[in-house]
C-alpha positions as CSV (number, residue, x, y, z in Angstrom):
1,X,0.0,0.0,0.0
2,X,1.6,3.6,-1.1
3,X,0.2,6.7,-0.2
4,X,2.2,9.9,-2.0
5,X,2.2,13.3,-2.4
6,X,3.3,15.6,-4.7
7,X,4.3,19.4,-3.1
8,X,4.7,21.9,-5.5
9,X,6.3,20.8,-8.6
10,X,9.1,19.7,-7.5
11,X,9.1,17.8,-4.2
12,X,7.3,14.5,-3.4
13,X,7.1,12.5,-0.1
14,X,5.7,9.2,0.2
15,X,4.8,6.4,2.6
16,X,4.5,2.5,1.6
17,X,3.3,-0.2,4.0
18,X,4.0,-3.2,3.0
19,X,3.8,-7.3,3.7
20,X,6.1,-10.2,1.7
21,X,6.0,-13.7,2.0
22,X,9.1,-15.8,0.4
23,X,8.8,-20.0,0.3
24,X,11.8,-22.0,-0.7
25,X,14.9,-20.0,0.7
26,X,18.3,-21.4,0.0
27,X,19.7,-22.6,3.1
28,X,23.5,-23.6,3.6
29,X,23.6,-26.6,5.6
30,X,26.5,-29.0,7.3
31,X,26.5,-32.3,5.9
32,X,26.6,-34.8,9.4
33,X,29.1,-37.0,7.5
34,X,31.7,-35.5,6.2
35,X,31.3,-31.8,8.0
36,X,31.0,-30.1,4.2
37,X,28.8,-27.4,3.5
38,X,26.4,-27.6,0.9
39,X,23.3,-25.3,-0.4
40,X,19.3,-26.6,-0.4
41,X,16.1,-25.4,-0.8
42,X,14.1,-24.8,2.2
43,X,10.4,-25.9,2.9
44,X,9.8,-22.6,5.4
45,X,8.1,-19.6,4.7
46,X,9.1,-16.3,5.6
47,X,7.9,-13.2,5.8
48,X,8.5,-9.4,6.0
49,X,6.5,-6.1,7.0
50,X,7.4,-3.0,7.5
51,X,7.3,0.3,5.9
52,X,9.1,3.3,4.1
53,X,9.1,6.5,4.3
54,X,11.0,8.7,1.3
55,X,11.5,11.9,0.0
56,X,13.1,13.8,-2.6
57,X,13.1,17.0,-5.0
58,X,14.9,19.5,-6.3
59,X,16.8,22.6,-4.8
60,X,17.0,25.3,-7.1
61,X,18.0,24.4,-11.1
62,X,20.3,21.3,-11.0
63,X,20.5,20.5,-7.0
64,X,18.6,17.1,-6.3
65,X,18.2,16.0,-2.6
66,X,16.4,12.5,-1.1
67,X,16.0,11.0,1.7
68,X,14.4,7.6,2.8
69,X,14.3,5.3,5.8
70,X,12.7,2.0,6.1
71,X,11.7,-0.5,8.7
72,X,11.1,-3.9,8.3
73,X,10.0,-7.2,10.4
74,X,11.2,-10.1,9.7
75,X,10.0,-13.7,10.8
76,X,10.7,-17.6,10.1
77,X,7.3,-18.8,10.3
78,X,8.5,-22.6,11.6
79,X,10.4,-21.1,14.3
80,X,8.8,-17.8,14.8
81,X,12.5,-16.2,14.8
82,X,13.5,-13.3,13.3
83,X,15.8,-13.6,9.9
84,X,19.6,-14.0,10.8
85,X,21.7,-11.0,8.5
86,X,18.0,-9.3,8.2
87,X,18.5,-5.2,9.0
88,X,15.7,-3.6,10.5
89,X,16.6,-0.3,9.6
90,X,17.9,1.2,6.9
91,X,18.4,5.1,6.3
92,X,19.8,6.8,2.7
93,X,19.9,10.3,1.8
94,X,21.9,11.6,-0.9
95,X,22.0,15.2,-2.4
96,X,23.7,16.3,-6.2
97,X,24.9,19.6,-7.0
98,X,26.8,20.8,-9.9
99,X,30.8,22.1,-8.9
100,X,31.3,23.6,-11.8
101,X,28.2,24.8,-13.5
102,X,27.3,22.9,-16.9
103,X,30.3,20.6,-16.5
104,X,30.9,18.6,-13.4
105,X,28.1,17.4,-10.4
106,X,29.4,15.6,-7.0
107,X,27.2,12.9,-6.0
108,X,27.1,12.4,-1.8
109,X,25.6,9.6,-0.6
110,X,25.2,8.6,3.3
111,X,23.6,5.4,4.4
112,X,23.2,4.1,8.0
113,X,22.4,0.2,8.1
114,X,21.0,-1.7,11.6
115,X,22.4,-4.7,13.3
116,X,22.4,-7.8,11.4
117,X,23.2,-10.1,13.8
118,X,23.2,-13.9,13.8
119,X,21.6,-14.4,17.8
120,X,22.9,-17.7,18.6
121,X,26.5,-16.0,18.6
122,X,26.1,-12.8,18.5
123,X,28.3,-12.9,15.0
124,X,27.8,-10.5,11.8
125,X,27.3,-7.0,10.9
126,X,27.0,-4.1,13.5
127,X,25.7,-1.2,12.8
128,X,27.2,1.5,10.9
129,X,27.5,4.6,8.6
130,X,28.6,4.5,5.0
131,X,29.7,7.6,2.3
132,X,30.1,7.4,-1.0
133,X,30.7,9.8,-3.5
134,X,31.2,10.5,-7.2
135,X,32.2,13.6,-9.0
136,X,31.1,12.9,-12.4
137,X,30.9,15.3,-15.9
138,X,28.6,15.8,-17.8
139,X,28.9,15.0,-21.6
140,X,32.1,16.5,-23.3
141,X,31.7,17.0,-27.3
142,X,28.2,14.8,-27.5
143,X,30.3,11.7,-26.7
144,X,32.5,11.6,-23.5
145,X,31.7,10.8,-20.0
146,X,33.5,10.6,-16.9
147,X,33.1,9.9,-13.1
148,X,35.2,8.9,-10.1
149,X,33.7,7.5,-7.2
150,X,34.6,6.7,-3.6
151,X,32.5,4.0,-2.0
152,X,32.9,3.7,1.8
153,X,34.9,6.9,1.6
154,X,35.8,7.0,5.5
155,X,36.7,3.6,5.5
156,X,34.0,2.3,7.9
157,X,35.4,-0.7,9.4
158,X,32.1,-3.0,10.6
159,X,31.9,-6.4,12.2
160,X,33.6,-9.4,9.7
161,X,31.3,-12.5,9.4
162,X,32.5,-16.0,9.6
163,X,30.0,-18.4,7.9
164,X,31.5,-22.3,8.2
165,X,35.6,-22.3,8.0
166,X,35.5,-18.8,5.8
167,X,35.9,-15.5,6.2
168,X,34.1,-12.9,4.6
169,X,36.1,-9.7,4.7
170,X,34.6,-6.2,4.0
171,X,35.9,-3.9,1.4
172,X,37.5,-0.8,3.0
173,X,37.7,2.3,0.8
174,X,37.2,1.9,-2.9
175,X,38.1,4.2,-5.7
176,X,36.3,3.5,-9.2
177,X,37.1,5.8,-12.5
178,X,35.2,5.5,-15.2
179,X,35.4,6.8,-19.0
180,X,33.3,6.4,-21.5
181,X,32.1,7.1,-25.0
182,X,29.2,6.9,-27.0
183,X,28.6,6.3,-30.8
């Protein structure tokens, strides 16, 4: 269900309620025998509810703001357990503005991301903040692009998870350039 509004001409805000229900999740499981790991589809259902709330317009002629923040429920309906690695919360906002007028815009996004915990050991992701950013030009001679963008620009260090005998390790900063051209 989505209710939205439209303020002026060039902001809008809306609000969505909403309820999923997923059936045959892949699960990893231990094999009894020989200890390895191995992926199956379970019989469970799960579901989700929640809601978002977002927003976004623009500021004057070429700055963009938005802003959203969602909640959501999760549940495992044979055990009546929340989902392990589920967030709860999530909260974006971003805003564009040109730094040099008719040829470049910076991109800045911030995102703030709940717990995802696994409960039996208290393993997984803890909360945390996230910027990332992107200068990036606007078309050069009706054919070139080009951006550079820093994802996890702080280097926000946040909980690594262990699933069986691996390691997942999280990316620190990241620097990406891009060029293109079109024809």
């Amino acid at each position: 269900m989505v209710c939205e509004r439209q303020f002026g001409a060039n902001w809008r805000l809306s609000l969505a309620g909403f309820r999923n229900q997923a059936t045959d999740m892949i699960d990893q499981l231990e094999d009894e025998v020989d200890g390895l790991y191995y992926f199956t589809n379970s019989t469970d259902k799960v579901w989700a509810r929640g809601f978002e709330l977002q927003t976004d317009g623009q500021l004057g002629e070429s700055t963009r703001f938005g802003a959203s923040f969602s909640y959501t429920k999760t549940k495992d309906d044979a055990t009546g357990e929340p989902l392990v690695l589920a967030p709860e919360n999530l909260f974006k906002a971003h805003l564009t503005a040109p730094v040099l007028p008719g040829a470049v815009l910076m991109g800045v996004e911030i995102q703030h991301i709940s717990d995802r915990l696994v409960p039996e050991t208290g393993r997984g992701y803890h909360s945390h903040w996230l910027v990332n950013t992107t200068l990036f030009s606007q078309r050069w001679k009706d054919r070139w692009e080009a951006s550079l963008s820093a994802y996890n620009l702080f280097e926000a260090e946040y909980k690594r998870d262990i699933i069986g005998d691996g390691e997942i390790l999280q990316d620190g900063r990241v620097l990406r350039l891009k060029v293109s051209a079109r024809f």
